[in-house]
C-alpha positions as CSV (number, residue, x, y, z in Angstrom):
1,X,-91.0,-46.6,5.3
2,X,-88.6,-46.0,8.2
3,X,-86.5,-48.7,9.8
4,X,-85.7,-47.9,12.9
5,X,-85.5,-50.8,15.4
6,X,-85.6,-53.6,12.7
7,X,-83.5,-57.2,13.5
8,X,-81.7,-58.2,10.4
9,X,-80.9,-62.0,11.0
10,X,-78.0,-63.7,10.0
11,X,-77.3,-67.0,8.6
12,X,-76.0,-69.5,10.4
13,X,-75.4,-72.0,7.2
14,X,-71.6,-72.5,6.8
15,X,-70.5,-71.9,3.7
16,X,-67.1,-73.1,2.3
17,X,-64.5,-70.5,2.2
18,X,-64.6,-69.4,-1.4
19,X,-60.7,-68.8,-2.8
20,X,-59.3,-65.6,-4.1
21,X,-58.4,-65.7,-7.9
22,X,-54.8,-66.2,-7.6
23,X,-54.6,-68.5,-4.7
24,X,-55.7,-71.7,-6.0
25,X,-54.5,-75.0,-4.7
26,X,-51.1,-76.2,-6.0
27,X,-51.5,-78.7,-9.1
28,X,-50.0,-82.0,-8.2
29,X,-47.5,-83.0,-10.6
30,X,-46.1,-86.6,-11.5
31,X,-42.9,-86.7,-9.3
32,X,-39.9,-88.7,-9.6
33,X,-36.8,-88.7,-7.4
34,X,-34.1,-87.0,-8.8
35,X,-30.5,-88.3,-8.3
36,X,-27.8,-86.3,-7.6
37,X,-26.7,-85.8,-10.8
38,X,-30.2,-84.6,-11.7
39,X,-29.8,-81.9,-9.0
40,X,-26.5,-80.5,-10.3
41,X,-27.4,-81.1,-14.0
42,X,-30.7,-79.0,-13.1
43,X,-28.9,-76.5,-11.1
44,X,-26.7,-75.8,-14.0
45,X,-29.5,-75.0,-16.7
46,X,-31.0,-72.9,-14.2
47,X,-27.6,-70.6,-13.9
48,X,-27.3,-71.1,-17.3
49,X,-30.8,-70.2,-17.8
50,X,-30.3,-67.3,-15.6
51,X,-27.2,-65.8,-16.8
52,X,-28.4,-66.1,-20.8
53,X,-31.7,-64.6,-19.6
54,X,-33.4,-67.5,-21.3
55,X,-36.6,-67.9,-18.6
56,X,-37.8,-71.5,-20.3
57,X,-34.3,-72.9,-19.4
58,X,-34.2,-71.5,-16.3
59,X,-37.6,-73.4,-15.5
60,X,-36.5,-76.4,-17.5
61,X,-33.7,-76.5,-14.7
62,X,-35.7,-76.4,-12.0
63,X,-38.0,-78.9,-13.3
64,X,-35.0,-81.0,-13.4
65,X,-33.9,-80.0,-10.1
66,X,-37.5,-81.1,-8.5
67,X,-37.7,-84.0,-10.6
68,X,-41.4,-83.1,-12.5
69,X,-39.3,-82.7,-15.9
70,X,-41.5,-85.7,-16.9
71,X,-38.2,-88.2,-17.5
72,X,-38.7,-91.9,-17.2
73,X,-42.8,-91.5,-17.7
74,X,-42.5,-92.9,-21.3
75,X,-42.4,-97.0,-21.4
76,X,-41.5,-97.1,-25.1
């Protein structure tokens, strides 16, 4: 069976764009707005964090910092 001179057809049917394995979309978290306070109480776990080499503190502080460290979502 030789194939010269064959057509192969294409498909025109758009597909959605599949995404890679690490590039998902971000995860909406519940957001709060963080006072000022929260920012510099955040930025000092984070150094803290940082300089003990204590990664969950680190993040903790950032959480704080973003204002997604889940504060204020409890009624009672």
């Amino acid at each position: 069976m030789t194939h010269h001179g064959t057509t192969r057809t294409t498909r025109t049917t758009t597909t959605t764009r599949r995404r890679g394995l690490f590039s998902r979309r971000k995860v909406h978290h519940q957001k709060r707005k963080p006072t000022m306070g929260d920012k510099i109480a955040g930025a000092m776990k984070k150094l803290k964090g940082t300089i003990m080499r204590r990664p969950g503190e680190k993040a903790a502080g950032t959480r704080r910092m973003h204002g997604t460290d889940g504060r204020g979502s409890h009624r009672y």
